[in-house]
Backbone bond lengths (Angstrom), bond angles and torsions (degrees), N, CA, C in turn:
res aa  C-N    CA-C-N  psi(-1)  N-CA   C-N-CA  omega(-1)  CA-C   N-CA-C  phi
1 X - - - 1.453 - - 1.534 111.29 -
2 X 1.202 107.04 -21.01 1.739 100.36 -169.45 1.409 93.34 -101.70
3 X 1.463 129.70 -43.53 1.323 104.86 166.84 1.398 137.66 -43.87
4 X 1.614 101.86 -34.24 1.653 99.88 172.74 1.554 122.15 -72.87
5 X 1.738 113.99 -15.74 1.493 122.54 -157.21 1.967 78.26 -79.64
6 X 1.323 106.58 -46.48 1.988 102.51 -142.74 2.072 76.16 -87.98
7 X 0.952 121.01 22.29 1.825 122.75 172.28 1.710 96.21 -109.81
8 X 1.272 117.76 -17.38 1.238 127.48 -169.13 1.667 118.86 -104.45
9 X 1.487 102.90 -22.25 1.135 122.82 166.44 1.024 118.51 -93.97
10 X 1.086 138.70 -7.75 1.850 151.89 -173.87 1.207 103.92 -102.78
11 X 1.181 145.55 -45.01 1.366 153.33 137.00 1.442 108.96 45.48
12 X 1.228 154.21 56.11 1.398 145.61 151.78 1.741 111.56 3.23
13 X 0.997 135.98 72.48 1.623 123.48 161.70 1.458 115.15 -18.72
14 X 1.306 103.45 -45.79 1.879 100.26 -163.65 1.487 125.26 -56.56
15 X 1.504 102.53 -21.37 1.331 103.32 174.11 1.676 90.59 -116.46
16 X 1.524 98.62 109.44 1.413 119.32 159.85 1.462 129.78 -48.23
17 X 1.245 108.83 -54.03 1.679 114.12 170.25 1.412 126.37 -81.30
18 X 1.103 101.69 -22.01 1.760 93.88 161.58 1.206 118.11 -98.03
19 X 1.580 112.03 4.06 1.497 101.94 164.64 1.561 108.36 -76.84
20 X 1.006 107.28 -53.58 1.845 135.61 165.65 1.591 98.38 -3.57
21 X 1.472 97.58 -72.74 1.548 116.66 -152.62 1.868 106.39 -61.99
22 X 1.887 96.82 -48.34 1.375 99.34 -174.50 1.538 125.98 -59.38
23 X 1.781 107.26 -28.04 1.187 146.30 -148.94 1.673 85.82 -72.38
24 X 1.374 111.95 -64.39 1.866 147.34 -169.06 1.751 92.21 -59.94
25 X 1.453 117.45 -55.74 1.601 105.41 -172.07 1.320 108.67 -61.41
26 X 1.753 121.85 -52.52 1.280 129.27 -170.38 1.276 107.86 -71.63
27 X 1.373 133.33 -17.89 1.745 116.57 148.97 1.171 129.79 -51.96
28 X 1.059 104.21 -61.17 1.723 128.65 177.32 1.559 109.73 -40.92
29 X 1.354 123.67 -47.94 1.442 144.21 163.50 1.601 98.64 -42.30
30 X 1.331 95.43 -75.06 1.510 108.00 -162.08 1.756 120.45 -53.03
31 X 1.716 107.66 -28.24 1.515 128.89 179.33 1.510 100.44 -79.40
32 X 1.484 104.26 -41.34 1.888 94.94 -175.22 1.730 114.18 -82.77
33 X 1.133 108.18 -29.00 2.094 107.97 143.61 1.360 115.89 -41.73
34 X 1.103 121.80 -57.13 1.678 119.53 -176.15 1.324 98.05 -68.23
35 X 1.411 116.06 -86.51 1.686 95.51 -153.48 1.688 116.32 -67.21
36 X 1.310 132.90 24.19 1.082 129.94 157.46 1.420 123.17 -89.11
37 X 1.240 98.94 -40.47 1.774 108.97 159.63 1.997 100.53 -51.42
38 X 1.228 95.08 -65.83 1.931 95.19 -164.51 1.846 109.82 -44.79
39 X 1.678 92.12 -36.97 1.425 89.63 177.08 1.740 130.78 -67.05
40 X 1.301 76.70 -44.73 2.006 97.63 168.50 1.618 108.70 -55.22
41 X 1.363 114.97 -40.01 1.443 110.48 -179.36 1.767 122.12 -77.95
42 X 1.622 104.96 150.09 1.322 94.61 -143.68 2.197 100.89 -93.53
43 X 1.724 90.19 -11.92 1.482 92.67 179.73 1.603 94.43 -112.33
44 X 1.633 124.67 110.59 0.855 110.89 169.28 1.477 151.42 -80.46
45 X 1.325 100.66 -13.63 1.483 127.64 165.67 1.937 103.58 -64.08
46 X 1.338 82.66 -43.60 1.978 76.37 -164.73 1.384 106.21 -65.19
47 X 1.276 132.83 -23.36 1.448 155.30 -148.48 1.869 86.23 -104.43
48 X 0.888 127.87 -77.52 1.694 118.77 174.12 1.888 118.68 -32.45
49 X 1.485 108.87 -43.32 1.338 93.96 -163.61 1.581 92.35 -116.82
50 X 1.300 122.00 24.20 1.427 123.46 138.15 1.313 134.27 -95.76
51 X 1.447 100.51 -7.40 1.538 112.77 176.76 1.800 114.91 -133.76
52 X 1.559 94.27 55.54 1.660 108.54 -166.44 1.531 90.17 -66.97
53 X 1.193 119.07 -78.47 1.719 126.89 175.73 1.614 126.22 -20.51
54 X 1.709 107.21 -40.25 1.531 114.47 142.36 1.381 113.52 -37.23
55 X 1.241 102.88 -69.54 1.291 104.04 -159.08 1.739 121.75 -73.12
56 X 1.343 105.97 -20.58 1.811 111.51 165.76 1.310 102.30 -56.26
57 X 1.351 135.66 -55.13 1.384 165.50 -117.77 1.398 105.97 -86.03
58 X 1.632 121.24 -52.11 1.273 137.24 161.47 1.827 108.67 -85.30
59 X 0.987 117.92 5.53 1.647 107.76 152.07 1.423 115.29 -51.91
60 X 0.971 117.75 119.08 1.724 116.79 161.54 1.732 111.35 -66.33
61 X 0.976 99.47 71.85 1.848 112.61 170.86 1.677 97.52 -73.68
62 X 1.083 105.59 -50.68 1.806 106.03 -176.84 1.867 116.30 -22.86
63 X 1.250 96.68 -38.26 1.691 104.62 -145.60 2.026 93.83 -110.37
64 X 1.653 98.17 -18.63 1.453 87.80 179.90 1.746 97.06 -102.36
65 X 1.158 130.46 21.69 1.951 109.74 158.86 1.705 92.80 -151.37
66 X 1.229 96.99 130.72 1.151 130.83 152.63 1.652 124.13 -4.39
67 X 1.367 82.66 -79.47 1.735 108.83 -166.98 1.190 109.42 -60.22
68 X 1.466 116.53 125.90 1.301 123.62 -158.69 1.735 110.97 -76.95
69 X 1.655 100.75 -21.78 1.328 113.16 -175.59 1.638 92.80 -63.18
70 X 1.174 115.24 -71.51 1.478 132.98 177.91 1.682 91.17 0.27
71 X 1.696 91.13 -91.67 1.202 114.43 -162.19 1.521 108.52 -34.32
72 X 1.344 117.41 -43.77 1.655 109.19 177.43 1.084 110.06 -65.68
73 X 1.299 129.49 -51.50 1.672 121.18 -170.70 1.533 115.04 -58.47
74 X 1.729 108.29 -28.42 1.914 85.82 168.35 1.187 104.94 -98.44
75 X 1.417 127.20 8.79 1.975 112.24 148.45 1.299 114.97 -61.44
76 X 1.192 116.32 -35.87 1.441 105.80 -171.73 1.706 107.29 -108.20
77 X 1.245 101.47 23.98 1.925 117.55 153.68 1.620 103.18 -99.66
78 X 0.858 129.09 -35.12 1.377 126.83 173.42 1.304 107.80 -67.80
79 X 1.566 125.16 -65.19 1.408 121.76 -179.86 1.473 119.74 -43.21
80 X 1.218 126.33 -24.54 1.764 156.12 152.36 1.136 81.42 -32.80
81 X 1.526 104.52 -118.40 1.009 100.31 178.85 1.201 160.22 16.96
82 X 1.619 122.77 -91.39 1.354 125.91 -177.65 1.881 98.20 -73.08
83 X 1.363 111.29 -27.28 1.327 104.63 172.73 1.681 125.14 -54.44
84 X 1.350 93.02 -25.24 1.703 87.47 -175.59 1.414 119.15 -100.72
85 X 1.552 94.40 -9.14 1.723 105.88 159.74 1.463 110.81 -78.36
86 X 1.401 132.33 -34.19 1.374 122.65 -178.98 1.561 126.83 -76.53
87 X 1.637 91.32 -27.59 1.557 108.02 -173.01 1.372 115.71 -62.34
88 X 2.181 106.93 -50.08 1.431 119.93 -158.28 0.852 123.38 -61.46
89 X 1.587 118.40 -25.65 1.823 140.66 -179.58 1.636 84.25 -73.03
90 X 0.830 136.33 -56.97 1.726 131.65 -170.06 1.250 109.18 -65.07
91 X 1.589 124.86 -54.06 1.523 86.46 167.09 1.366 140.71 -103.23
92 X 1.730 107.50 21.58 1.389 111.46 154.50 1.814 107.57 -64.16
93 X 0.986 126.22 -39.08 1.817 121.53 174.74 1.306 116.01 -67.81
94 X 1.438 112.71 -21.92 1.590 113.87 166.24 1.899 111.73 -74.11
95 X 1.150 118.22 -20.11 1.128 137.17 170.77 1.706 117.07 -61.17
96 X 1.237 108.62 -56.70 1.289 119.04 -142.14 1.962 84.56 -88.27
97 X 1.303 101.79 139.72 1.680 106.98 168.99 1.804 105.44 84.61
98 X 1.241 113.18 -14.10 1.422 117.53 -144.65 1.143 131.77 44.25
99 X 1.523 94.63 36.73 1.695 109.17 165.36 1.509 114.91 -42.90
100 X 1.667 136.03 -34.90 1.284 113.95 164.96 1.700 125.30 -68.03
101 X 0.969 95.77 -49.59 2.134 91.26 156.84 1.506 121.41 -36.69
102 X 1.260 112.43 -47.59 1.701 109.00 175.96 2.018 113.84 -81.66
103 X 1.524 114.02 -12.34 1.353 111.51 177.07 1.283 99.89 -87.27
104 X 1.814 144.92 -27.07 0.661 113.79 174.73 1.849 124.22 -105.77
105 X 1.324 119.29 22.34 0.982 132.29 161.88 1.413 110.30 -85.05
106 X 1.578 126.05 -31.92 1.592 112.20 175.87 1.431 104.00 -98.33
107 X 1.446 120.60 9.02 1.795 124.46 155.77 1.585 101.23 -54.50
108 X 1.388 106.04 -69.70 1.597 138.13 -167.39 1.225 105.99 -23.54
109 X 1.764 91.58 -61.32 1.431 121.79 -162.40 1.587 116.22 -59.48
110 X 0.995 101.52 -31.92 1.795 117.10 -158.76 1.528 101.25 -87.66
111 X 1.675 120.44 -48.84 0.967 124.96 144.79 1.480 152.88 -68.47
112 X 1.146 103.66 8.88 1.839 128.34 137.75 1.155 104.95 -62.81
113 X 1.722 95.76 -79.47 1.451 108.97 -158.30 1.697 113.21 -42.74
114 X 1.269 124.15 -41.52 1.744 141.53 159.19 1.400 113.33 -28.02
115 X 1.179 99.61 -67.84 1.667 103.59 163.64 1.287 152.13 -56.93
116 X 1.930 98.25 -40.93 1.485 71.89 169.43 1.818 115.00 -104.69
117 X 1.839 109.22 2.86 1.269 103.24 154.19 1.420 109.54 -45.59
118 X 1.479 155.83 -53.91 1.110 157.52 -145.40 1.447 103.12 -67.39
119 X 1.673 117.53 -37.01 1.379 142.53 -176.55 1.712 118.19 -70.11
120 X 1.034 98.07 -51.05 1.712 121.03 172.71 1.596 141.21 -85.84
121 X 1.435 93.52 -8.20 1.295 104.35 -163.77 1.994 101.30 -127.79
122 X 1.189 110.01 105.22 1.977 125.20 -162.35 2.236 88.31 -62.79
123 X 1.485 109.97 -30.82 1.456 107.82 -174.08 1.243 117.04 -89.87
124 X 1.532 122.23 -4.92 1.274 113.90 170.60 1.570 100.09 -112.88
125 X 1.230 104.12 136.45 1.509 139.42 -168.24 1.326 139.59 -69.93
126 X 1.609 91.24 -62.87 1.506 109.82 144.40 1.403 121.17 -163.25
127 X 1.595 112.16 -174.66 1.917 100.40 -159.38 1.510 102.13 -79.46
128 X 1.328 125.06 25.53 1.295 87.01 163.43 1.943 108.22 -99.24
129 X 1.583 97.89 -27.30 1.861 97.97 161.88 1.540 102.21 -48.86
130 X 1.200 134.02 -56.90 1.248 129.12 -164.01 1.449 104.40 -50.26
131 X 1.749 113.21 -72.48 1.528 113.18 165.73 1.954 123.77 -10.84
132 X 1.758 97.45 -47.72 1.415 87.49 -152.78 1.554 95.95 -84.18
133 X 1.345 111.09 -21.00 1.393 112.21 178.86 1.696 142.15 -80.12
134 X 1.721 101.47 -5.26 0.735 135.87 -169.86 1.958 99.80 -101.64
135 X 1.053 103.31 -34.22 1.994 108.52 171.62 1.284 102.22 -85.56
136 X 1.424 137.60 -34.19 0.953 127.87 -165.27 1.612 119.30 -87.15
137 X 1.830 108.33 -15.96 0.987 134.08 163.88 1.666 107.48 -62.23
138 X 1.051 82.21 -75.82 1.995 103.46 -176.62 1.808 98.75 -31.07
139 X 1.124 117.04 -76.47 1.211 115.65 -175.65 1.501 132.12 -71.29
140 X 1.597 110.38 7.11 1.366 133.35 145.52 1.959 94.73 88.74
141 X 1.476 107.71 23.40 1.504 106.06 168.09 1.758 115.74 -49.64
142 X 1.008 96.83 -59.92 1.385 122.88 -164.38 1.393 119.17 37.30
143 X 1.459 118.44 74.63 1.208 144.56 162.58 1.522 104.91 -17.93
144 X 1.704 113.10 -65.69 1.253 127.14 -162.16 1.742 124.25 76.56
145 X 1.951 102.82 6.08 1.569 101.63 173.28 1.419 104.19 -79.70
146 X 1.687 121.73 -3.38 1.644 105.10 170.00 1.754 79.34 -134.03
147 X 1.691 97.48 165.53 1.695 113.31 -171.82 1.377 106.68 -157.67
148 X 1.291 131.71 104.76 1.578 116.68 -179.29 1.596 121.43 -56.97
149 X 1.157 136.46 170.78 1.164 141.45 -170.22 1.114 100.58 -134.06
150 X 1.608 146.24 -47.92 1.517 158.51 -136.04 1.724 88.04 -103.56
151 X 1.300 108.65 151.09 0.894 143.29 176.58 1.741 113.38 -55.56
152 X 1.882 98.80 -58.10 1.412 85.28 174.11 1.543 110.26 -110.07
153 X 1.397 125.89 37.63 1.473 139.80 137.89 1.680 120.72 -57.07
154 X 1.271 93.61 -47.13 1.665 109.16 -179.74 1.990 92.93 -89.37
155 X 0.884 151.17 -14.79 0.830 136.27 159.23 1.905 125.92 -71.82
156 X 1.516 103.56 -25.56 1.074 133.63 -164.82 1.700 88.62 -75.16
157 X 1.450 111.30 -50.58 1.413 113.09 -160.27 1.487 108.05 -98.88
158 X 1.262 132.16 5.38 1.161 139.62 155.93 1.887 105.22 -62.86
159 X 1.179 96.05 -67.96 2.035 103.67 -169.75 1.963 96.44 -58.21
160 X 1.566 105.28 -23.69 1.619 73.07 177.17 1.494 109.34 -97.29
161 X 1.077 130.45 -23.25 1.310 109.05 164.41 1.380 125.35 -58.04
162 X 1.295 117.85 -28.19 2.037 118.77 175.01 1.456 68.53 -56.50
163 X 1.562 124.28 -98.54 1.318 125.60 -128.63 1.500 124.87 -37.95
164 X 2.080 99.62 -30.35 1.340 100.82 -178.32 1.459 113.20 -90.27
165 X 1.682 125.42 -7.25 1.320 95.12 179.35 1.843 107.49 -95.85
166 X 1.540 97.18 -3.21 1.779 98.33 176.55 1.512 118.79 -74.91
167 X 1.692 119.05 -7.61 1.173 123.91 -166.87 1.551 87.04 -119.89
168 X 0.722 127.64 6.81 2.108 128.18 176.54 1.845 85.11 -95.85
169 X 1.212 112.16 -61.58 1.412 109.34 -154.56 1.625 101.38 -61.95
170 X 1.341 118.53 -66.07 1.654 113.83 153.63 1.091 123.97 -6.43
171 X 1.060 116.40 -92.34 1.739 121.06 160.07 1.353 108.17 -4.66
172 X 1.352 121.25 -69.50 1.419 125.32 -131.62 1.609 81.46 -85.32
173 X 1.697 124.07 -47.75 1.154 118.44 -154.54 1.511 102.74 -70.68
174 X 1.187 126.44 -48.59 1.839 129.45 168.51 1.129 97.21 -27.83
175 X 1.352 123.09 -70.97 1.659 121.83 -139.53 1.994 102.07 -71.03
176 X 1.431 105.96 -23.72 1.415 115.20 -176.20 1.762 103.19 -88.08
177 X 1.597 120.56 -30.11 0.946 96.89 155.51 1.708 146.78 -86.55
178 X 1.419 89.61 2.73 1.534 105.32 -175.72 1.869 113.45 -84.29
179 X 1.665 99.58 -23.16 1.475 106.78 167.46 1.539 106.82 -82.63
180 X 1.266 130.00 -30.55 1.431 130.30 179.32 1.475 107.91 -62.14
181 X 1.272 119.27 -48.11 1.532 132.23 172.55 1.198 130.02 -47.17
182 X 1.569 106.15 -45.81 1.421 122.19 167.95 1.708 110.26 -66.07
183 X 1.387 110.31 -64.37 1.977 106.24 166.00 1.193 96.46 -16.24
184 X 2.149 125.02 -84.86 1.093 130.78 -142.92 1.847 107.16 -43.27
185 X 1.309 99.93 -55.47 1.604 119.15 -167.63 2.139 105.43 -55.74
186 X 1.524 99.95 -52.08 1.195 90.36 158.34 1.318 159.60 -40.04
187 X 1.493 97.47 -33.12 1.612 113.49 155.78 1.492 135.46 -77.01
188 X 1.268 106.77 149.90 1.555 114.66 -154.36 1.360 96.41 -79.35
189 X 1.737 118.27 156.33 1.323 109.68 169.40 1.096 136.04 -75.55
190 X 1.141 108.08 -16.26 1.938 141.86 155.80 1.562 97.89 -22.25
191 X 1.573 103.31 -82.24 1.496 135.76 -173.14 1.850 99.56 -46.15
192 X 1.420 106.66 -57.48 1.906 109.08 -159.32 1.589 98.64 -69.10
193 X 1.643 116.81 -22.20 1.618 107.67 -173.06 1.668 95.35 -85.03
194 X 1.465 136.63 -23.38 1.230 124.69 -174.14 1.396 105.98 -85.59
195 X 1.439 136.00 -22.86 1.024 147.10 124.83 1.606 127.73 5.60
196 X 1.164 89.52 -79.66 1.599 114.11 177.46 1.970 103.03 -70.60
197 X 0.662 129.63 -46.59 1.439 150.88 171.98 1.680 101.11 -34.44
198 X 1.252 92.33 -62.80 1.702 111.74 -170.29 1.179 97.12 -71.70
199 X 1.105 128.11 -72.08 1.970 137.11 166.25 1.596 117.38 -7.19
200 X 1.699 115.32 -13.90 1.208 104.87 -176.06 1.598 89.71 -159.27
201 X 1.369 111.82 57.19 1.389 130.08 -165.20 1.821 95.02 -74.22
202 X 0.964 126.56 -43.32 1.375 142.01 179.86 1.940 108.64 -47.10
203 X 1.536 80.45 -39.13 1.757 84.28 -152.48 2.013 100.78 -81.11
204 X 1.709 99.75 -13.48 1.228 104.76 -156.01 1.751 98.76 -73.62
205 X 1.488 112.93 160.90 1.437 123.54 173.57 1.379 121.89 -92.54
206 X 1.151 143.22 -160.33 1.305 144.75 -169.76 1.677 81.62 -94.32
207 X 1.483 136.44 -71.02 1.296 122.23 -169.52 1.356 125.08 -66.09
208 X 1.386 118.03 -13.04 1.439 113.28 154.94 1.367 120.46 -66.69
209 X 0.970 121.81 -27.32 1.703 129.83 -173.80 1.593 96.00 -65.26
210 X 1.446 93.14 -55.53 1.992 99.76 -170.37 1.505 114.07 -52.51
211 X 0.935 95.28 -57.14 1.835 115.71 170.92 2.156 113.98 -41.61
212 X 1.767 98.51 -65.18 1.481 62.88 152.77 1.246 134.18 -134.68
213 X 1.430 103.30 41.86 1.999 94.65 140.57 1.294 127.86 -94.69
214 X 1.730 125.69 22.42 1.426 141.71 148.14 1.563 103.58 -72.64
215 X 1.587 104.74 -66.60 1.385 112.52 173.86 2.016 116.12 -40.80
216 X 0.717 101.12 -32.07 1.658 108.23 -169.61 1.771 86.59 -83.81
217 X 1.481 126.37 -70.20 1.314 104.76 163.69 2.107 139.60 -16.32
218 X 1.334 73.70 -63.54 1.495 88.18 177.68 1.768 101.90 -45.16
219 X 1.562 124.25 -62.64 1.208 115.87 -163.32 1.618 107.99 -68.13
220 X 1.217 114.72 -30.39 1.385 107.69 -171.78 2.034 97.16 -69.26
221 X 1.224 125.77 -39.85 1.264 106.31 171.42 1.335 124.56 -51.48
222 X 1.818 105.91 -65.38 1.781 101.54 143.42 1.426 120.37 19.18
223 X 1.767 102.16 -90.72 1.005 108.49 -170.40 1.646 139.25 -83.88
224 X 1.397 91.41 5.40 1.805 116.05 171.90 1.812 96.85 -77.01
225 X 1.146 95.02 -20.48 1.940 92.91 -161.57 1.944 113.27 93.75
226 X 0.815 83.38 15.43 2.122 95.82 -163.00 1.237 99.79 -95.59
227 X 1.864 131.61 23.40 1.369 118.38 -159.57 1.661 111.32 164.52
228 X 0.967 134.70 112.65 1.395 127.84 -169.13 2.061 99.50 -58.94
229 X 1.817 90.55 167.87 1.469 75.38 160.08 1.643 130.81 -75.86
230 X 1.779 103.11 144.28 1.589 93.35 172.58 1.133 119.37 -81.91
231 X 1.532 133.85 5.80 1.470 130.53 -168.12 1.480 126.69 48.40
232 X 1.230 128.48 -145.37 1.347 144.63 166.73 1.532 103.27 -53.46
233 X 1.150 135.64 100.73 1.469 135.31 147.93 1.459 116.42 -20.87
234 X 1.480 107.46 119.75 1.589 117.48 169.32 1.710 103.50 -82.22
235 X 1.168 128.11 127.83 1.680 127.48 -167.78 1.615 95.22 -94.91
236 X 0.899 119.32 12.88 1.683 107.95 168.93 1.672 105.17 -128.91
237 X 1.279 118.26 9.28 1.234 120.70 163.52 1.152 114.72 -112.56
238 X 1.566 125.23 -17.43 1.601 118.12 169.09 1.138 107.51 -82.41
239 X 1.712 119.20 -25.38 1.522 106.47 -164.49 1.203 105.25 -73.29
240 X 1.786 118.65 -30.86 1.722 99.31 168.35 1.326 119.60 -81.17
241 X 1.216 117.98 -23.18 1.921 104.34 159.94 1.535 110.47 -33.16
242 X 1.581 102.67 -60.66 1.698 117.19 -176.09 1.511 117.69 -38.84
243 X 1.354 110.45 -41.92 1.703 129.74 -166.23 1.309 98.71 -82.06
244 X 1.338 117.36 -20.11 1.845 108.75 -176.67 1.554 102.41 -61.38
């Protein structure tokens, strides 16, 4: 999406019709993102006036003013936009683990390590071979068109491979917990208290049971439309539901 927004912002004016055309695809893109999200979402009202700025965003403003200035300044309200939707998920994962503390310690690292391979090693030339050999190390390529020989060359390339396969695995585990996180958040609180309910199915009594399979009633009316939501269960109002 952001490649097409800053493809949309680059836009040559001078040729009118192929601005036209590109202008027309990257809407069309951008409208079938929205209402697939709105559709996928399960409250649709809440999903509209949480995502008002979405929804300015795919206005065709382009085609209703003139002024060419215009027209750029809400290209680059759109690029806003979808930019700060693509970005925020990125640096909530830079967040999580202190995964940015460990990216820039194996930055550091790599560029040490670059240097003083450059120092130690009679076959590398200069730091930018060192540079390339030192990433390619880190991330455990190992090309093998450069190879240390020296003692503390091979020492050099030992600490960057720890560093690079301990900051691969990081990586991988953030980014898997940052999709697990999102699931959690996705679910209704409805759902996480019946959840929890079930979680200690053993411990429950005959009037806990009643309580929430009233409660489980309640949502399925809920969800007929036959009943506002009941939210969070009050436990001294189901238990006399329960007692009826």
């Amino acid at each position: 999406m952001l490649i097409l927004i800053l493809i949309s912002v680059a836009i040559p004016f001078s040729d009118a019709a192929f601005s036209g055309q590109i202008d027309l695809l990257i809407w069309m893109v951008f409208v079938l993102d929205y209402f697939v999200r709105l559709l996928k979402a399960q409250e649709k009202k809440k999903f509209v006036k949480s995502h008002v700025i979405d929804l300015i965003a795919i206005i065709p403003l382009d085609s209703l003013f003139l002024s060419l200035r215009i027209v750029q300044v809400f290209r680059v309200f759109r690029l806003s936009v979808y930019a700060y939707r693509y970005v925020k998920p990125l640096l909530t994962v830079l967040r999580m683990n202190e995964l940015s503390k460990v990216l820039v310690f194996a930055f550091v690292t790599i560029i040490a390590g670059a240097a003083i391979i450059d120092l130690v090693e009679p076959e590398i030339q200069s730091i930018e071979d060192g540079l390339w050999w030192a990433i390619v190390t880190a991330t455990t390529v190992g090309y093998g068109d450069i190879s240390p020989k020296t003692g503390p060359g091979r020492m050099v390339a030992v600490v960057l491979m720890l560093v690079g396969i301990g900051t691969m695995g990081i990586i991988t585990g953030t980014i898997a917990t940052y999709f697990l996180t999102q699931k959690e958040h996705d679910v209704p609180n409805s759902v996480k208290h019946i959840q929890q309910e079930l979680a200690r199915f053993h411990d429950l009594s005959e009037t806990d049971l009643k309580m929430l399979i009233r409660y489980m009633e309640a949502l399925l009316e809920y969800k007929r439309g036959h009943r506002e939501d009941p939210g969070i269960p009050d436990a001294e109002l189901l238990q006399e539901e329960a007692e009826k």
